[in-house]
C-alpha positions in Angstrom: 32.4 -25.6 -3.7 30.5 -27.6 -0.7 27.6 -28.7 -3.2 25.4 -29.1 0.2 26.1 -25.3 1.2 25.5 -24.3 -2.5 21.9 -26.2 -2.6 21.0 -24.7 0.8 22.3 -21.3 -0.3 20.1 -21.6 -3.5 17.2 -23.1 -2.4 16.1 -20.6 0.8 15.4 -17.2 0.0 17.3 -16.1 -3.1 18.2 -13.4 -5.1 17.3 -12.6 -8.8 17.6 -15.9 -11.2 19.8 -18.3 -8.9 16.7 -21.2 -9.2 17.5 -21.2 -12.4 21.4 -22.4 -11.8 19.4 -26.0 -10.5 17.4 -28.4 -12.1 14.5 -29.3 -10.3 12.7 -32.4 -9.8 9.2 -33.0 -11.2 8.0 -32.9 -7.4 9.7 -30.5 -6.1 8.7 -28.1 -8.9 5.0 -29.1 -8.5 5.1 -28.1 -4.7 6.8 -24.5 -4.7 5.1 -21.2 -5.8 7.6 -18.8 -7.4 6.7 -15.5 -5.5 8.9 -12.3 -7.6 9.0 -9.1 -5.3 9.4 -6.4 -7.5 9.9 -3.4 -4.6 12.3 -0.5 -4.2 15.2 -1.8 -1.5 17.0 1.8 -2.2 16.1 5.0 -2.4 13.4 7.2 -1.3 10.9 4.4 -0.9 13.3 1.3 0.4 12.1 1.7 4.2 8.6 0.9 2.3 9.8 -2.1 0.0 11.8 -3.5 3.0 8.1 -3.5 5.4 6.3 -4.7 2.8 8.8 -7.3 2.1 9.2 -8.4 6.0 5.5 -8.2 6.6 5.2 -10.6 3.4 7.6 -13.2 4.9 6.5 -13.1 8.3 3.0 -14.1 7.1 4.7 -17.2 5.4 7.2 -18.0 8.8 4.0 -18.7 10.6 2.1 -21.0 8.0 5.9 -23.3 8.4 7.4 -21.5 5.0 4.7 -22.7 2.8 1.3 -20.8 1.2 -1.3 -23.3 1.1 1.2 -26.3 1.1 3.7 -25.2 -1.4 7.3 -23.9 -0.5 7.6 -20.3 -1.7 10.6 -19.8 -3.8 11.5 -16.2 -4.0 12.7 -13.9 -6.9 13.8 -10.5 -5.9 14.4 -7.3 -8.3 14.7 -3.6 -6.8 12.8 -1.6 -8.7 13.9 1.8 -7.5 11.0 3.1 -8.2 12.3 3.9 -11.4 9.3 4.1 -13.7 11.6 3.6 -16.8 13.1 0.2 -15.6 9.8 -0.9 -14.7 8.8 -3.3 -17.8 12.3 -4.0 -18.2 12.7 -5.6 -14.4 8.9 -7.3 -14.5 9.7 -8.6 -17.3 13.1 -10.1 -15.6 10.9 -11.8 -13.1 7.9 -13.0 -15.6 10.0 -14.6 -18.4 13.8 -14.9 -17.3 12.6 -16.4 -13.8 9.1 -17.5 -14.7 7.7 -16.4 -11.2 3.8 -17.5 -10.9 3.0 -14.5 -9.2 4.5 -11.1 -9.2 4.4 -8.6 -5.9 4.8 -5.2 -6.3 5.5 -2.4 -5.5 5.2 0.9 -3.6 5.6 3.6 -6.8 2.1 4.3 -8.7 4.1 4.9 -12.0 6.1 1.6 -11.5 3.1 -0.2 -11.0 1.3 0.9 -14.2 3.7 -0.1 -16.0 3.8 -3.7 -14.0 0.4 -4.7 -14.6 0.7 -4.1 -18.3 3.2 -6.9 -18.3 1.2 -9.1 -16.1 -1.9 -8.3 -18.2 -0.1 -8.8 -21.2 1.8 -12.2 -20.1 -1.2 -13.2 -17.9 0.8 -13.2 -14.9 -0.8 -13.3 -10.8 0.0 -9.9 -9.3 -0.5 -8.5 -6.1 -0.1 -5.2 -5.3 0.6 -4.6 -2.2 0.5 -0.2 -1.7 0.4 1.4 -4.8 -2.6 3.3 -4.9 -3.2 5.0 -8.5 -6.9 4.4 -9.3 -6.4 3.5 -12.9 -5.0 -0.6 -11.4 -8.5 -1.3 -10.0 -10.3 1.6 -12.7 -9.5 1.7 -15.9 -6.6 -0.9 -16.0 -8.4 -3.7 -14.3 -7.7 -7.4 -14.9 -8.9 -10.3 -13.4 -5.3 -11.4 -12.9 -4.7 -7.8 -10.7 -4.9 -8.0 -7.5 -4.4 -4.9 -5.3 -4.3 -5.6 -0.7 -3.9 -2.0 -0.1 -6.2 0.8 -0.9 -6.8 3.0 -4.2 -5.7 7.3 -3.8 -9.8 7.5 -3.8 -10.7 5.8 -0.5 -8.6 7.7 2.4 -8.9 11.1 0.8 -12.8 10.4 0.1 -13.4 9.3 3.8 -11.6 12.4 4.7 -13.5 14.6 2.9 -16.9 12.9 5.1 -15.0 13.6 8.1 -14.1 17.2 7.6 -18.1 18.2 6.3 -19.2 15.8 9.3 -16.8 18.0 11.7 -18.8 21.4 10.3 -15.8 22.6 8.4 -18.1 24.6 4.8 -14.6 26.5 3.0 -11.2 23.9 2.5 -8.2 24.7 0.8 -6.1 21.4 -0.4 -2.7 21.1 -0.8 -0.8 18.5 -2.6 2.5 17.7 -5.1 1.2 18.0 -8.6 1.0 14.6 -9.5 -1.5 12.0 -10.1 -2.0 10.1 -6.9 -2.1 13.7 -5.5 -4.6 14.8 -7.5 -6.6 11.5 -7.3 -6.5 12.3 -3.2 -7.7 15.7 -3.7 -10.4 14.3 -6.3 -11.6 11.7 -3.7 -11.8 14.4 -0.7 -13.6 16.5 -3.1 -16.1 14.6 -4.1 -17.0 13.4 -0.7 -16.4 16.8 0.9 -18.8 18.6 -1.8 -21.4 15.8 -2.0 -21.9 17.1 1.7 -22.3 20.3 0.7 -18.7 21.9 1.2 -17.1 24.4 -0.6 -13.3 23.9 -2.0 -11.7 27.8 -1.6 -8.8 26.7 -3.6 -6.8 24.0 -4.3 -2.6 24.8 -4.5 -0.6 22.5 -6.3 3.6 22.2 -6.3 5.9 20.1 -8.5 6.7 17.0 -7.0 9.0 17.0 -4.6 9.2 20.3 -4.1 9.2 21.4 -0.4 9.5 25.3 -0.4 5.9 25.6 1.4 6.3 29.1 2.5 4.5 31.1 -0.2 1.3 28.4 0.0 1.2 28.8 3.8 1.3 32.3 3.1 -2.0 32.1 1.1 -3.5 30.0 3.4 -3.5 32.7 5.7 -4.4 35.3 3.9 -7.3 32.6 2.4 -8.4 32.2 6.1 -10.3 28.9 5.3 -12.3 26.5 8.1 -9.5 23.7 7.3 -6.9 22.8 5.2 -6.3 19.0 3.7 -3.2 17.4 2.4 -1.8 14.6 0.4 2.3 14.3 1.3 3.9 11.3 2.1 7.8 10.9 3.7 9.8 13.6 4.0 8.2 16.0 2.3 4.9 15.4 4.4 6.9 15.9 7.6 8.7 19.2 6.3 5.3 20.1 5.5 3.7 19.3 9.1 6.8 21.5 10.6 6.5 24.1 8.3 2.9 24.8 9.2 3.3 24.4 13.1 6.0 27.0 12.8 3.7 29.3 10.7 1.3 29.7 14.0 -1.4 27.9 11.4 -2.0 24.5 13.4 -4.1 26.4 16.3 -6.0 28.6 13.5 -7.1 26.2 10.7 -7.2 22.8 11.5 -5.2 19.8 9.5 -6.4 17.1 8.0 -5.1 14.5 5.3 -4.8 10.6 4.3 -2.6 8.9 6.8 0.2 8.7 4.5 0.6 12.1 6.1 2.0 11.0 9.2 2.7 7.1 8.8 5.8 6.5 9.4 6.8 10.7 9.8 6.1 11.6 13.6 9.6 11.2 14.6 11.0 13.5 11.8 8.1 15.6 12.5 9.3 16.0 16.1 6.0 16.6 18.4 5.0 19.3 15.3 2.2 16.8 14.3 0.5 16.4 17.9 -3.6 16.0 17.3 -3.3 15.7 13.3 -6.2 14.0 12.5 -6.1 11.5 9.2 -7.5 8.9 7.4 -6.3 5.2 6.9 -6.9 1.3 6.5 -4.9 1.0 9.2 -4.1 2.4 12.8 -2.6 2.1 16.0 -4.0 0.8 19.1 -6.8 -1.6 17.1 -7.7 -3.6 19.9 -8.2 -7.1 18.1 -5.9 -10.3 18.8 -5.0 -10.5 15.1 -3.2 -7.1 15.5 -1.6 -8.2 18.7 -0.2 -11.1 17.6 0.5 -9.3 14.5 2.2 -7.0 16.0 4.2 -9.3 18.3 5.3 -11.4 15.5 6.6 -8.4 13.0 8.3 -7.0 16.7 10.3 -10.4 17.6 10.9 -11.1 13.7 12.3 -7.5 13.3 13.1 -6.2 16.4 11.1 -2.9 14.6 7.2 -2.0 14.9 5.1 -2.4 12.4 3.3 0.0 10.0 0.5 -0.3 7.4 2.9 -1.2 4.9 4.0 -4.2 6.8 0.4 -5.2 7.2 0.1 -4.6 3.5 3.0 -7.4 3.0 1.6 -9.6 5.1 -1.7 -9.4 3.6 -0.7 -10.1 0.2 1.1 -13.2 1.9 -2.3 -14.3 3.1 -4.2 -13.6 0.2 -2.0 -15.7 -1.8 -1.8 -18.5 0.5 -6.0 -18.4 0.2 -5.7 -18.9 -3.5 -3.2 -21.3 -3.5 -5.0 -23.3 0.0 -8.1 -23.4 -2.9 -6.6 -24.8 -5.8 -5.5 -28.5 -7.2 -2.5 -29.9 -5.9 0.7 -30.3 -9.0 1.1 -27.8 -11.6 0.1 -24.2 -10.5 -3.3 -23.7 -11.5 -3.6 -19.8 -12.2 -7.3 -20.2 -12.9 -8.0 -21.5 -9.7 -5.5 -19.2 -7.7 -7.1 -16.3 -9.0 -11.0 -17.9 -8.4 -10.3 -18.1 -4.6 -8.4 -15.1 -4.5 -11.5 -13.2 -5.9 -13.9 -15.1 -3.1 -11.7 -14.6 0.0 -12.1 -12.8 2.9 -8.7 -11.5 4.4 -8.6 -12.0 8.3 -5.9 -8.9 8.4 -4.6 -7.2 10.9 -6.4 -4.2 9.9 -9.6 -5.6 9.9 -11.3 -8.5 7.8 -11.7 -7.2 4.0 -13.0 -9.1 1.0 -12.3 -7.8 -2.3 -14.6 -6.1 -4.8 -15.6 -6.9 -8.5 -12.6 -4.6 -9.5 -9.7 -6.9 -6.9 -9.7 -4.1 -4.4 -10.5 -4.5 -0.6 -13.3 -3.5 0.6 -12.6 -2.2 4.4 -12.6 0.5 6.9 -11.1 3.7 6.7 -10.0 4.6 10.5 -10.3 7.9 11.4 -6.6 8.2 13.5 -5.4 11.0 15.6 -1.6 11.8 16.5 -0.9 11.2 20.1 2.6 11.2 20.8 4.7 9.0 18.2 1.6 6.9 17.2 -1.4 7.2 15.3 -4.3 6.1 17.5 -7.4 5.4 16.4 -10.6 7.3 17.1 -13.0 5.7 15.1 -14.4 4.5 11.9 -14.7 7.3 9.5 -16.0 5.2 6.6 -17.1 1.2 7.4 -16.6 -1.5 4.3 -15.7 1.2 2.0 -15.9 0.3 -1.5 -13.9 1.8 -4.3 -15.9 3.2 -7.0 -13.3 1.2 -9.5 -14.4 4.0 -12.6 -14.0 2.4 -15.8 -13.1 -1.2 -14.7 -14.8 -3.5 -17.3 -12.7 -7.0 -16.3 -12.6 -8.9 -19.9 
């Protein structure tokens, strides 16, 4: 073997435990951060992992490869958003590759079981989209970081927009699982608080997709709106099926933008003036999203979505901690102080962090205009997650 090729081969961006093949120098190993992405590459998810995983590495193309000075060695494990393999394949990363920081992943139930090993071991992790309450709630740690959003903060911003629009009687609809019920939860309370009236909320086994007899009682229901939580296919099938049921001129849409991120072209013009909640939307007129934008294009030869800027965030808020803390021997302590203090210049809009490591930031109010989600407004400014039972120890 060319021992050169080998050492460049190994020392770029690698796969699962190939670091440890080398011994390192005392310098080199005092000026690398060992990132581990933990994200689904196949699978129902993988278009996810891969965005969050290009946004991530885009970030670090344009500080030169480094995060506040150090090269980033990576660690890769797909986690196919297989809940069961989950503490098995963190564990991989934390004590078989000794990553500093863990980033991951897309699945709610993966990530659970994720940030008991990093609470357990102590481990920096990032979580860059999953959105179960219970990681900045309940399951808080000072060593948890979360760049996306929790199930609470789109469907709750909803739920302002729909009372705000004069809509009184709402059915929901949603797979009967947690992050769906957390999303009907959040719309709920907001919705109600405003003096709404839920008719009825319907509920299907995840990921079941035979919407027929639930359209049917919608009709028959005959309610102001209707709001959703579906995501991927199922959330496109959805958006078809209730087109084609002669509902979407009746009894307006709404739902969190997972509804029709990354859907409109399976959806096939069906969604056209679906209005939804996100962090995130198309046409925010700022130069960060431009050159955002422009970067992630040329990089990828692809557009970007809210899971790329998730990525790339988690890049950034990394690099803060990292820009922060004592040159040498990663200083976790340090990392994480920063971390907790920064203010994220993202391409969504700047966000800072609350007590619980969530971001604090605006929830767009988008619209579907074509293939793109364009924003209308600000449905909910700097909004805070309630983080419910969070006590950090």
């Amino acid at each position: 073997m060319n021992t050169r090729k080998s050492m460049q081969c190994v020392t770029g961006v690698v796969g699962v435990g190939l670091m440890a093949l080398l011994p390192l120098s005392g310098a080199y190993a005092a000026d690398r951060v060992k990132v581990g992405l933990m994200l689904p590459y196949t699978g129902t998810y993988a278009s996810v992992g891969n965005a969050i995983t290009n946004g991530f590495k885009q970030y670090v193309a344009e500080q030169g490869g480094k995060l506040g000075g150090r090269e980033v060695e990576y660690f890769v494990v797909d986690d196919e958003s297989d809940a069961a393999k989950a503490t098995e394949n963190a564990n991989k990363l934390v004590k078989r590759d000794e990553v500093d920081v863990l980033v991951g992943t897309v699945h709610s139930g993966v990530a659970l079981a994720m940030a008991k090993v990093a609470r357990d071991t102590k481990t920096l992790m990032i979580i860059p989209n999953a959105g179960a309450d219970e990681l900045t709630g309940p399951l808080c740690a000072p060593n948890v970081f979360r760049v996306s959003f929790s199930a609470w903060q789109p469907a709750y911003a909803m739920g302002k927009v729909v009372a705000e629009r004069g809509h009184k009687n709402v059915v929901t609809v949603t797979w009967k699982y947690s992050f769906g019920e957390q999303s009907v939860a959040g719309f709920k309370e907001a919705f109600e608080q405003a003096g709404g009236k839920i008719a009825k909320e319907l509920y299907l086994p995840f990921p079941n997709v035979e919407f027929q007899p639930f359209l049917t009682e919608i009709a028959g229901l005959k309610p102001d709106a209707v709001f959703v939580f579906f995501a991927g296919g199922g959330a496109a099938k959805f958006v078809k099926d209730y087109d084609a049921a002669g509902l979407m001129n009746s009894i307006p849409l709404y739902g969190s933008g997972f509804l029709t991120d990354g859907t409109l072209e399976a959806m096939g013009g069906a969604g056209e003036g679906v209005m939804t909640t996100l962090h995130y939307a198309d046409g925010l007129d700022t130069e960060k999203d431009k050159a955002f934008r422009t970067g992630y294009a040329s990089a990828y030869k692809a557009q970007p979505d809210v899971y790329a800027v998730q990525g790339y965030d988690a890049a950034q808020l990394l690099g803060a901690g990292l820009a922060k803390a004592p040159a040498g021997k990663f200083d976790k302590d340090a990392v994480m102080k920063a971390m907790s203090a920064a203010t994220v210049d993202s391409p969504r809009g700047a966000f800072s962090l609350s007590k619980a490591n969530n971001p604090v930031q605006d929830i767009y109010l988008r619209k579907v205009e074509g293939k793109e989600n364009k924003v209308v407004g600000v449905a909910a400014p700097k909004l805070a997650d309630p983080a419910r039972g969070c006590r950090m120890n």
